[in-house]
N, C-alpha and C positions, 0 to 999 in steps of 0.2 A: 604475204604483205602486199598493198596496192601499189599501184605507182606514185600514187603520194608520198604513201609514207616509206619508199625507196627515197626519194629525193629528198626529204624531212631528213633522215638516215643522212642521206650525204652533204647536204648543207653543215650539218652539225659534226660530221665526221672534216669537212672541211677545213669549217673554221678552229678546229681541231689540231688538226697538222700544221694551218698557217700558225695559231702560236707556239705549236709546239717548235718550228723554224723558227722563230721570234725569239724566243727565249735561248734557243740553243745556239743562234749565231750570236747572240748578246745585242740584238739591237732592243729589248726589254732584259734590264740587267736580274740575275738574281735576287738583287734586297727589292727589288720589286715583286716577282712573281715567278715559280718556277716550271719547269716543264710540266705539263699534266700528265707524261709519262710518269715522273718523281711525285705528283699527284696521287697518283693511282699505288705507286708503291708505299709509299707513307701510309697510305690511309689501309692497305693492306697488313700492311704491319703493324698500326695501331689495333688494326680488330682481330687479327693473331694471339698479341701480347694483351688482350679484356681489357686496355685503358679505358676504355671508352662505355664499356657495358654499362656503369651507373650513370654519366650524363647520359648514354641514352635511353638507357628506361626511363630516367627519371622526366625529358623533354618529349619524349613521346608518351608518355602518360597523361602528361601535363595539355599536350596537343592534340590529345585523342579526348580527351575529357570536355577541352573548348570545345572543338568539334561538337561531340555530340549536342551539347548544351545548345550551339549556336544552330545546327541544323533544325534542330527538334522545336528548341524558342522560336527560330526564325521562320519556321512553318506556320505553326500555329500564331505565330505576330501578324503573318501574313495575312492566314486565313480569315483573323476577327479584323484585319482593318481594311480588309476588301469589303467583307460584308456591313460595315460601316461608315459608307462614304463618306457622312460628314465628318469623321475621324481624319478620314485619307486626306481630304484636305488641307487638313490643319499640318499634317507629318508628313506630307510631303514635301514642302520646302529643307524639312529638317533632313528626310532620309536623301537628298541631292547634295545635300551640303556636309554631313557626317563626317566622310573622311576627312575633311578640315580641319576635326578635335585634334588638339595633342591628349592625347589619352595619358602618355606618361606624367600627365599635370595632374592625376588624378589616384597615380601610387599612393602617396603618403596618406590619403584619407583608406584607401585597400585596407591599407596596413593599420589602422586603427580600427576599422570594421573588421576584417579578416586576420588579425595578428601575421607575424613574421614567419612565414611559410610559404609553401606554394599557389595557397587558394587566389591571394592578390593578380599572379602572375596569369593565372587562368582566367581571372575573371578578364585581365587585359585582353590574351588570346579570345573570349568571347567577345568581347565587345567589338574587338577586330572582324570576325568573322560573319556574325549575327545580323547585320543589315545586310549584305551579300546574301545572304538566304533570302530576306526577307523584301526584298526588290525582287530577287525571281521569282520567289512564290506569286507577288503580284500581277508580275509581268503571263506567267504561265494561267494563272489564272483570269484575268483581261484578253489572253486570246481561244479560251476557251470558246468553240463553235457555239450559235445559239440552237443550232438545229440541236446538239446533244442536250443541251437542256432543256429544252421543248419537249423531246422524248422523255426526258424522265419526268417531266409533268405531267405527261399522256397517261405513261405508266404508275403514275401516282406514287412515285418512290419517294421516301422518306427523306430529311435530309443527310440523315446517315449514309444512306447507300446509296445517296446521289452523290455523295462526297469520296466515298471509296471505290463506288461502279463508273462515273462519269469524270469526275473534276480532277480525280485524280490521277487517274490514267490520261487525259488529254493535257494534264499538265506537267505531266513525269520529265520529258525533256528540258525545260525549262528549271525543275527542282534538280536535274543532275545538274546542270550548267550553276545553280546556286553552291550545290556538292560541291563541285569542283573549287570553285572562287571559298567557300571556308575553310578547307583544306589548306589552301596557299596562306589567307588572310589570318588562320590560326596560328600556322608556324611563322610566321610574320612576326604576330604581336606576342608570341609565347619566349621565338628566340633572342627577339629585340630588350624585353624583358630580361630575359637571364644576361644579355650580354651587360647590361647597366645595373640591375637590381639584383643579382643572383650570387651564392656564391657555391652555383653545382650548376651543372646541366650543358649542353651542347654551347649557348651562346655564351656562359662563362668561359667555358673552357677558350672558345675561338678570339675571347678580349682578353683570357692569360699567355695564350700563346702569341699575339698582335704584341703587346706589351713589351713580352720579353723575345722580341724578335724572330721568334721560331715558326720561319715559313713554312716551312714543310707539316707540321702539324697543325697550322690554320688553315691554309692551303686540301690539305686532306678532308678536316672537318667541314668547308664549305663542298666541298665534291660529294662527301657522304651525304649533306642536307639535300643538293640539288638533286643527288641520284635517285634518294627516297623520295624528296615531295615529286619528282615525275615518274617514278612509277606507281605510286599510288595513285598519282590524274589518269595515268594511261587505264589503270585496273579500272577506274570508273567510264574511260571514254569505251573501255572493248565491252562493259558490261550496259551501258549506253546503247551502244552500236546492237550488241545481240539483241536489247527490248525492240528497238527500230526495227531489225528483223523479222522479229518472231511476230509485233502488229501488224507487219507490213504482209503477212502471209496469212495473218488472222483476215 
């Protein structure tokens, strides 16, 4: 590990121990918040005792589904409205101001196009995550060198293979960095959804247990979201980091 991410490690390992102090001298009382020590054991015991196995398939299916949708839409949204400036014009004001929507304004029509299921919930989760792609793919593509495409002029390459040989290798960093933000922006709008619209899945369960007072099992559930959506950012930043590498030696 770098020295960065020693200190990243300790920061977070820090602030860590200070609330675990906090909570344990009582200067944050238990009906507030509890030890993340009791954190860690709850949320242990819940994935022991299977409670949890169906909200979690069923929100990370529902999360992994956004995702793709949003990566893959949000690429290709990219690609046809770079290549169409006077398009980008016009969507631009809109893709700066987007996350302004309340999206949840826009359930009850879901649910008459998509009937009373999970499609609604997903389609939230994309909408969440799909301009976050579709800004980096821009962005990555906008600082594409002109010297590389010069060269594929020279070379007379097709736009196919100026698109998989040149555009999209020099814009790879900028589509992880899109990766990453729909990632976050899907479990966002997927668990936001379950906690108001849902009646299964991780954000349900975390507004039945809020409800009926039971810390320790929200408490857990929020540990288990934060643990998984940063280790799935990290898997993308080390496989990130390895592409950096392996160009950088090219």
């Amino acid at each position: 590990m770098s020295k960065l991410g020693w200190w990243r490690l300790g920061v977070v390992g820090g602030a860590v121990l200070v609330l675990e102090i906090l909570c344990r001298t009582g200067v944050i009382d238990r009906f507030t918040m509890i030890p993340p020590t009791e954190m860690v054991a709850a949320l242990w015991r819940l994935l022991l005792a299977g409670e949890l196995n169906r909200d979690i398939a069923q929100t990370l299916s529902n999360v992994a589904l956004a995702f793709v949708l949003a990566v893959t839409g949000g690429f290709f949204l990219g690609l046809g409205i770079h290549a169409w400036p006077r398009l980008r014009r016009v969507v631009d004001p809109f893709l700066a101001t987007y996350y302004a929507v309340p999206f949840f304004v826009f359930y009850p029509i879901l649910i008459v196009i998509f009937g009373m299921n999970d499609l609604p919930i997903v389609v939230i989760g994309f909408l969440f995550a799909v301009v976050a792609m579709i800004i980096n793919t821009l962005n990555g593509l906008d600082r594409i060198p002109r010297v590389l495409l010069k060269t594929a002029r020279v070379y007379r390459m097709n736009p196919l293979a100026t698109a998989l040989k040149i555009k999209l290798p020099a814009a790879a960093l900028h589509l992880f960095a899109g990766a990453k933000l729909a990632v976050a922006y899907a479990f966002i709008g997927v668990i936001a959804s379950e906690f108001i619209l849902s009646a299964s899945g991780l954000g349900y369960a975390i507004a039945y247990a809020y409800n009926n007072f039971n810390n320790e099992k929200m408490y857990a559930l929020m540990l288990f979201i934060i643990l998984l959506v940063t280790a799935i950012n990290m898997s993308f930043y080390v496989w990130e980091q390895a592409l950096v590498r392996r160009w950088g030696r090219g």
